[in-house]
C-alpha positions in Angstrom: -10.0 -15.9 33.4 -8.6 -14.6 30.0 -9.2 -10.6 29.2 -11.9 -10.3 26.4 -12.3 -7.6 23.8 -15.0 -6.7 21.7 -15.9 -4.5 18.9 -19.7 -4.8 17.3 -22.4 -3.0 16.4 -22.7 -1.6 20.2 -19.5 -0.1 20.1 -15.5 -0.1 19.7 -13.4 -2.1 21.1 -14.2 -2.7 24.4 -12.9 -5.2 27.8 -16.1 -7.0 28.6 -16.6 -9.4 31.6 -17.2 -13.2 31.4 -21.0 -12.5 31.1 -20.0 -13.3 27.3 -18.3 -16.7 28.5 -18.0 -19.6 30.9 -15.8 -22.0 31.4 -17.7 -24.8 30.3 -17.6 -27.6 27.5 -20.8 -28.5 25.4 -20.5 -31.1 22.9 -23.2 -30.0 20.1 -21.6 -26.4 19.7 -19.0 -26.1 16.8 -16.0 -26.6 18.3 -12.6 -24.7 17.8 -9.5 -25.8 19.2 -6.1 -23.8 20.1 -2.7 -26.0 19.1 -0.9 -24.6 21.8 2.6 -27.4 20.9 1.9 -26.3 16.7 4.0 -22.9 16.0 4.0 -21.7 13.0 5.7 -18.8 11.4 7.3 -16.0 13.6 5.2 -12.4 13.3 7.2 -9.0 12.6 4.1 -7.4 13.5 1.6 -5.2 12.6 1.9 -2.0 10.0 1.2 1.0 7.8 1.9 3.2 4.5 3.1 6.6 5.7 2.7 7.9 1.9 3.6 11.4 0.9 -0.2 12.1 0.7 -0.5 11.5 4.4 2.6 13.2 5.7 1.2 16.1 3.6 -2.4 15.8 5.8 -0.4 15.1 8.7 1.8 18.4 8.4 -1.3 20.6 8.4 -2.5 19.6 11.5 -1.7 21.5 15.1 1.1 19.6 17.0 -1.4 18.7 20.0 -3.7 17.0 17.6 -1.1 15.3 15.1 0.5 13.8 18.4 -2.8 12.4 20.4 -3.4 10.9 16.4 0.2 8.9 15.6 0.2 7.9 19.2 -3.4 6.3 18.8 -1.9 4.6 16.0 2.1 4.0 16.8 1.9 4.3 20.4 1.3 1.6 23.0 -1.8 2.7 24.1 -3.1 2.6 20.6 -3.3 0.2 17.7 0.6 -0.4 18.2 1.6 -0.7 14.9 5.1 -1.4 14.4 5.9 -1.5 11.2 5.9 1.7 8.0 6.0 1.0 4.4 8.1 4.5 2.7 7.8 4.7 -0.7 10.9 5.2 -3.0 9.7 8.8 -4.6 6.3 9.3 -5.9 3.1 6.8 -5.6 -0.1 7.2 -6.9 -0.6 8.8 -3.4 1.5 11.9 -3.7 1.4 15.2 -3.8 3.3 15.8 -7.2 5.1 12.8 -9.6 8.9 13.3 -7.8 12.1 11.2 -8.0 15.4 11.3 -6.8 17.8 12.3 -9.6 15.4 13.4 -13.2 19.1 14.1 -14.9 18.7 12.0 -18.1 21.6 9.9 -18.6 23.2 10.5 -15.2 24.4 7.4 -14.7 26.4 8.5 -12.1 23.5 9.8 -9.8 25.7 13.5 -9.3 22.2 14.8 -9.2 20.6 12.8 -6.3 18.7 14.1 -3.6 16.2 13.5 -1.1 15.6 16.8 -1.0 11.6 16.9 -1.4 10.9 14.5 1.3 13.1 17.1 4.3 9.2 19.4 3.6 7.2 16.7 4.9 7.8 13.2 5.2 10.9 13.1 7.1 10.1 15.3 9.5 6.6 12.9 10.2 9.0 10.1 10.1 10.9 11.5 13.2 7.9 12.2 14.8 6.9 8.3 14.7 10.3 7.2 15.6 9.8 9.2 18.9 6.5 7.3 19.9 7.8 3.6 18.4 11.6 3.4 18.7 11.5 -0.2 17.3 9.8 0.8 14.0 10.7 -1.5 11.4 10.8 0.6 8.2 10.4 -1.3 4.8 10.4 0.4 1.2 8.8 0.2 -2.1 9.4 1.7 -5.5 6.5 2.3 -7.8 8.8 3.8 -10.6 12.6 4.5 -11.6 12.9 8.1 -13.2 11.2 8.0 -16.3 15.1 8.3 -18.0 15.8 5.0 -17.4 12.3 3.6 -18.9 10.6 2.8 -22.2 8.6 5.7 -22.8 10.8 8.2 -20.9 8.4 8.7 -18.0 7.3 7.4 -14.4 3.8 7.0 -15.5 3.8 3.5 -16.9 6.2 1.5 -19.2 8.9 -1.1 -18.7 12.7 -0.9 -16.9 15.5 -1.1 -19.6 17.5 -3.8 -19.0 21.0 -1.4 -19.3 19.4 0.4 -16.3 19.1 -2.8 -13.9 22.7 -1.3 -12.3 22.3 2.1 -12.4 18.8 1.2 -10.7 20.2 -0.8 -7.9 22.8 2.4 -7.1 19.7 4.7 -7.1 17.4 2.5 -4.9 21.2 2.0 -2.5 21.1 6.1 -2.6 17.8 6.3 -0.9 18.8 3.7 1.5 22.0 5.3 2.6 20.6 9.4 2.4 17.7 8.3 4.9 20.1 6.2 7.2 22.1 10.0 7.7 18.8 11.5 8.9 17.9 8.5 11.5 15.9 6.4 8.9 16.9 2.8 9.0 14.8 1.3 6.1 15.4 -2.8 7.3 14.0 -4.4 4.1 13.0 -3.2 0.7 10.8 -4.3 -1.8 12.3 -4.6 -5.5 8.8 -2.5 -7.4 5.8 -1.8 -6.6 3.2 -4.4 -8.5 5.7 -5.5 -11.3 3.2 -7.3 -13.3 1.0 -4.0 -14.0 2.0 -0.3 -15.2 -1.5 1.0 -14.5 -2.2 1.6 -18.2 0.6 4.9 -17.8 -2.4 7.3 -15.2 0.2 6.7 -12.2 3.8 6.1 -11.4 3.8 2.1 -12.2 6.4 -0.1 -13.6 6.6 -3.2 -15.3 9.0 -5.4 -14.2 9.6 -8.7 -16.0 11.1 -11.3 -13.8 14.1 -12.3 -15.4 15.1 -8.4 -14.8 13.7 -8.6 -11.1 16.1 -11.6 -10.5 18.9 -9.9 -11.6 18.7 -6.5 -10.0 18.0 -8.5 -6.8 20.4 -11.5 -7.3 23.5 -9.2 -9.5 22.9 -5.6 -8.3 21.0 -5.0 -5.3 22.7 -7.7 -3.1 25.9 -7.0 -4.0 25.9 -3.3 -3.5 24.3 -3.7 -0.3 27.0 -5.8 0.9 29.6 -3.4 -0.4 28.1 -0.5 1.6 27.5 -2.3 4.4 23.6 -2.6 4.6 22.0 -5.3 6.1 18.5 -4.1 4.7 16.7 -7.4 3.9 15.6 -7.8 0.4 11.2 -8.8 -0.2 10.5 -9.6 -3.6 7.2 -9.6 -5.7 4.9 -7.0 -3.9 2.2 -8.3 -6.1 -1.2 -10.2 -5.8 -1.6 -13.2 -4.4 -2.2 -15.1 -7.9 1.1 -14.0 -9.0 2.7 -16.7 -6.8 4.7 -19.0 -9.4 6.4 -15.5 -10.2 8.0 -15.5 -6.8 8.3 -19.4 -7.2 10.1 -19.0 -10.1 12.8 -16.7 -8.8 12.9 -18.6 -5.4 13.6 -21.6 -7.9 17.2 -20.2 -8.7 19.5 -20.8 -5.3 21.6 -17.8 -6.3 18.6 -15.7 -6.2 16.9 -17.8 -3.1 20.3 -17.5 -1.0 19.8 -13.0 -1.2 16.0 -13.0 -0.9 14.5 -12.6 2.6 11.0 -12.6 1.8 8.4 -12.0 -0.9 6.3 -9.8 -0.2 1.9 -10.2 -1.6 -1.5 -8.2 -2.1 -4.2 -9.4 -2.3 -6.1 -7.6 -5.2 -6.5 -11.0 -7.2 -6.2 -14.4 -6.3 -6.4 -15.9 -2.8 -4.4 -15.9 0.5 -3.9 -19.8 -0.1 -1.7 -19.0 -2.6 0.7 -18.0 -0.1 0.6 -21.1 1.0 1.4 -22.7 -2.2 4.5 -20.6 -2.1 5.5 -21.5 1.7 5.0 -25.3 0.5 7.8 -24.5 -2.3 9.8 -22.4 -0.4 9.5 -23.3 3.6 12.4 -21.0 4.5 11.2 -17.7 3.0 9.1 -15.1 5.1 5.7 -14.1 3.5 4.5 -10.5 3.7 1.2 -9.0 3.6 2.4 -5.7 2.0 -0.9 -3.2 0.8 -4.6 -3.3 1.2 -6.7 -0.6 2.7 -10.1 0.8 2.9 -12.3 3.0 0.1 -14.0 5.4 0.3 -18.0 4.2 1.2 -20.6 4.1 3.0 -19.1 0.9 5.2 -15.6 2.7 5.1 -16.6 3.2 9.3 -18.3 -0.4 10.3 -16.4 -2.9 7.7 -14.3 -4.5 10.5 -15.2 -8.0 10.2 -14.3 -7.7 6.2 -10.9 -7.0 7.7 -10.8 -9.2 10.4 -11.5 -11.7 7.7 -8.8 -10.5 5.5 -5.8 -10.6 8.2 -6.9 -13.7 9.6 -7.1 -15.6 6.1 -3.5 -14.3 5.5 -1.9 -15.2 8.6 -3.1 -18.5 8.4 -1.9 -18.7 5.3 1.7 -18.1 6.7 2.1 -14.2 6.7 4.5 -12.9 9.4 3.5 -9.6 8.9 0.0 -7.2 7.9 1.2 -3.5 6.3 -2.5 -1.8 5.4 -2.2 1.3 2.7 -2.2 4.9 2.8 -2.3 6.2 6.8 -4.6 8.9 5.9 -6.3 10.7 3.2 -8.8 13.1 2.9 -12.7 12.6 2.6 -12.3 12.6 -1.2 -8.9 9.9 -0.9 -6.9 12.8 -1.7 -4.0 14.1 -2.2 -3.1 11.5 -5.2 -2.1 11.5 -8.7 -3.5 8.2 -9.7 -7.1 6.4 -10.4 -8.1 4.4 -7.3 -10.7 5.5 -4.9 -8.7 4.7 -2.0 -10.0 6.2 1.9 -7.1 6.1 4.4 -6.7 4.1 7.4 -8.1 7.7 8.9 -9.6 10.5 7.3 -8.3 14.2 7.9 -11.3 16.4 6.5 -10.4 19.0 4.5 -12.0 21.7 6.1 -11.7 20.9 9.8 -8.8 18.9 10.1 -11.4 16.3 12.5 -10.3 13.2 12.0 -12.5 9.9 11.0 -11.4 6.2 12.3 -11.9 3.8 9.2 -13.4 0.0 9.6 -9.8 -1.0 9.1 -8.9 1.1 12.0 -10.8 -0.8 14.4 -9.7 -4.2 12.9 -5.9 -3.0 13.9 -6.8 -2.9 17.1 -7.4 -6.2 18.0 -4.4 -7.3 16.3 -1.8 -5.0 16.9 -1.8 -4.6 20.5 -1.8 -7.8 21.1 0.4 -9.8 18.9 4.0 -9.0 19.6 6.8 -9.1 17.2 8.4 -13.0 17.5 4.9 -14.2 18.3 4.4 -17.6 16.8 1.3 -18.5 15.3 -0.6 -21.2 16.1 -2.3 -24.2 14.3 -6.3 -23.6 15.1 -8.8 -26.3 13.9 -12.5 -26.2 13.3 -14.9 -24.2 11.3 -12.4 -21.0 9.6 -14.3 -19.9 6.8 -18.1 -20.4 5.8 -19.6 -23.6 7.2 -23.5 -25.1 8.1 -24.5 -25.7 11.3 -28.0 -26.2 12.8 -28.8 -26.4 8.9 -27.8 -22.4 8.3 -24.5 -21.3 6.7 -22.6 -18.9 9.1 -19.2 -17.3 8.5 -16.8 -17.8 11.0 -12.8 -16.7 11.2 -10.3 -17.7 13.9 -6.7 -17.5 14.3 -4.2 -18.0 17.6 -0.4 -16.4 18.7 1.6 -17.2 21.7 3.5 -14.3 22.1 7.7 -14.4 23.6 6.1 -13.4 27.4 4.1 -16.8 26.8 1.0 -15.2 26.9 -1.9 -16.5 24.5 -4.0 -14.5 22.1 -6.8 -15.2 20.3 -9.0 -13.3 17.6 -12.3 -14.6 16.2 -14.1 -12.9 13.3 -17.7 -13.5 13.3 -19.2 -11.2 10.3 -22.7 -13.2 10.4 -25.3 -13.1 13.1 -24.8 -13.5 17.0 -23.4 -17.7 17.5 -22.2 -20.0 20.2 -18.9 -22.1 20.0 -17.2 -24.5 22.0 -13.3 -23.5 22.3 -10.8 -25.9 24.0 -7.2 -24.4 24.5 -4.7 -26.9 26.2 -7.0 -28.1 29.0 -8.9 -25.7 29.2 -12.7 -25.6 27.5 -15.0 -22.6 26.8 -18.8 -21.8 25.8 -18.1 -18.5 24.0 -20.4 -16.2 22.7 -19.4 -14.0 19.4 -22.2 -11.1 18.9 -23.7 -10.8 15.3 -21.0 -8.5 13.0 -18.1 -8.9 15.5 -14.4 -9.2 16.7 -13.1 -10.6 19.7 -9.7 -11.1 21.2 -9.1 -12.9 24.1 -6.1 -12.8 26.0 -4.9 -15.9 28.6 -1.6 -14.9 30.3 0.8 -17.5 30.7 -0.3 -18.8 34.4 -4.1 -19.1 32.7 -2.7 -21.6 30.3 -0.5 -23.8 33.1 -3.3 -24.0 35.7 -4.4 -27.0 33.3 
């Protein structure tokens, strides 16, 4: 029988015996149904933002205690993230607004250095690498130095278009200075949420596309080639409803033939969107790059509001889920900008105990489950709201064979407890999701061929 995990109301994530199943097929339960021959896109797994805030939080904590808290989230045993999104100088979640080279007019970059993140983030960095070798790092810039901007500073304002090179060689810098200290940063994002500057209260940028295509398609691709990087290239990192943007610069095959993925949020808009892309653009990976928790009084038990939100983007074609800041304090600090953002944990201030976010417990029936080059698979039947027995119930579902063959599947069920009917290959189920719930089950390979 398959391995069944639960989180609800009763508790975390938990392995629960069949008394919540039986292998057994009734015809007037909604039904959901497993494609098993449908794969769909191929997953690069499951992630976080290691910001400067959190490597700050991070650094203050004993050694015994900071490891016991990246292995529960890196380590095998944990929520087995595999994936860390490094930001390209400050965010709004820093400690203080830095960049790499604030010499106005050095075109040259002779001033360039990493030399702020050796304090903190690189050493954390290091630490990670040591509990998940196979970390794929991806970055994101949320400004240039404010020299090469309208406005002359990292807080809001636009990239001058006699900067787009100059750009590209600073953004290569970073690449190259974190390779020397063991840092291999696979893919990049172009900026950080192009289509906003945060009304000038954070390091923001405005990008306008034609720019974004060039420094991608002229600069950055070129350069990378010269130096011998093969760090793929995302572009976008915006919302969702910013799709035809991406479109657009998928549209020119000069810019499609550099461009590995594009990379969403999904602040505004919808993850259907993504699929509008995907339709245009079959060949080009989708990214779920930044969304995490704030700060509430749901910031604890608000799992099925995730469960919901992965689930809607991977089956909208998303090979990979990066949540926000690792961890913040209880007031979402350190930061220099204007969100009320909560971390995937909370360090407290004043006792350093640690506080495991709604989010949190979301990760955890995805990432330990669904190995990098999983395929996802087509599921049918009620995903979303739907009426049955003349109620409306919520209900969320979404399937991955993993490389070892093995089958995995996660059901949100944010409404009260219900009853399905789930078929998988020959195989037929009465399932029972409790009220405010996730469940994963697991059917290893020889499950699936006994039928």
């Amino acid at each position: 029988m398959p391995k069944v995990f639960i989180t609800d109301k009763s508790g975390k994530k938990k392995a629960v015996t069949g008394s919540v199943f039986q292998e057994a097929f009734y015809s007037g339960l909604p039904q959901v149904n497993v494609c098993l021959n449908m794969p769909r896109q191929t997953m690069l797994g499951f992630g976080i933002a290691v910001t400067d805030a959190s490597c700050h939080l991070l650094a203050g904590l004993e050694e015994d205690q900071r490891a016991r808290l990246l292995g529960s989230i890196f380590g095998e045993g944990g929520l087995g993230l595999s994936i860390a999104r490094l930001s390209v100088g400050a965010s709004d979640y820093a400690c203080d607004l830095y960049n790499y080279d604030d010499l106005a007019g050095d075109m040259e970059l002779t001033r360039f250095s990493i030399e702020h993140d050796r304090q903190h983030i690189l050493p954390i960095l290091r630490a990670i690498n040591r509990i998940c070798p196979e970390l794929f790092y991806f970055s994101s810039v949320w400004s240039a130095p404010g020299w090469m901007k309208t406005g002359g500073s990292m807080c809001g304002g636009w990239l001058r278009e006699e900067y787009l090179e100059v750009f590209a060689r600073y953004y290569t810098r970073f690449l190259e200075e974190y390779k020397k200290e063991g840092i291999d940063v696979r893919a990049l994002t172009s900026q950080n949420e192009p289509e906003t500057d945060q009304c000038g209260r954070m390091p923001a940028c405005y990008l306008h596309p034609e720019f974004e295509q060039r420094i991608v398609r002229d600069h950055l691709a070129p350069i990378l080639r010269e130096k011998g990087l093969d760090t793929e290239i995302w572009i976008h990192d915006h919302n969702f409803i910013q799709w035809n943007r991406a479109k657009w610069m998928l549209d020119d095959e000069a810019t499609k033939a550099v461009v590995d993925g594009v990379a969403f949020h999904y602040y505004e808009g919808t993850a259907d969107m993504a699929t509008a892309l995907h339709e245009a653009h079959p060949g080009t990976a989708i990214h779920w790059t930044e969304g995490g928790p704030n700060l509430g009084d749901e910031y604890e038990t608000d799992w099925c509001y995730w469960g919901r939100i992965f689930t809607e983007a991977l089956n909208n074609w998303c090979s990979s889920i990066t949540g926000w800041n690792l961890a913040l304090d209880e007031k979402g600090r350190p930061n220099i900008g204007s969100f009320s953002c909560a971390g995937l944990v909370t360090i407290h201030s004043e006792t350093n105990t640690v506080t495991y976010s709604g989010q949190y417990h979301a990760f955890a029936h995805f990432g330990p489950f669904i190995k990098r080059g999983a395929s996802q698979l087509v599921t049918t039947g009620p995903n979303g709201q739907y009426h049955h027995t003349n109620r409306k119930i919520s209900l969320y579902h979404t399937a991955f064979r993993n490389p070892d063959q093995s089958c995995v599947l996660i059901f949100t069920n944010p409404d009260e407890q219900q009853e399905i009917s789930l078929q998988i290959g020959m195989r037929r189920f009465r399932l029972i999701l409790p009220a405010d719930s996730l469940v994963t089950m697991v059917f290893e390979p020889e499950e699936l061929m006994r039928h």
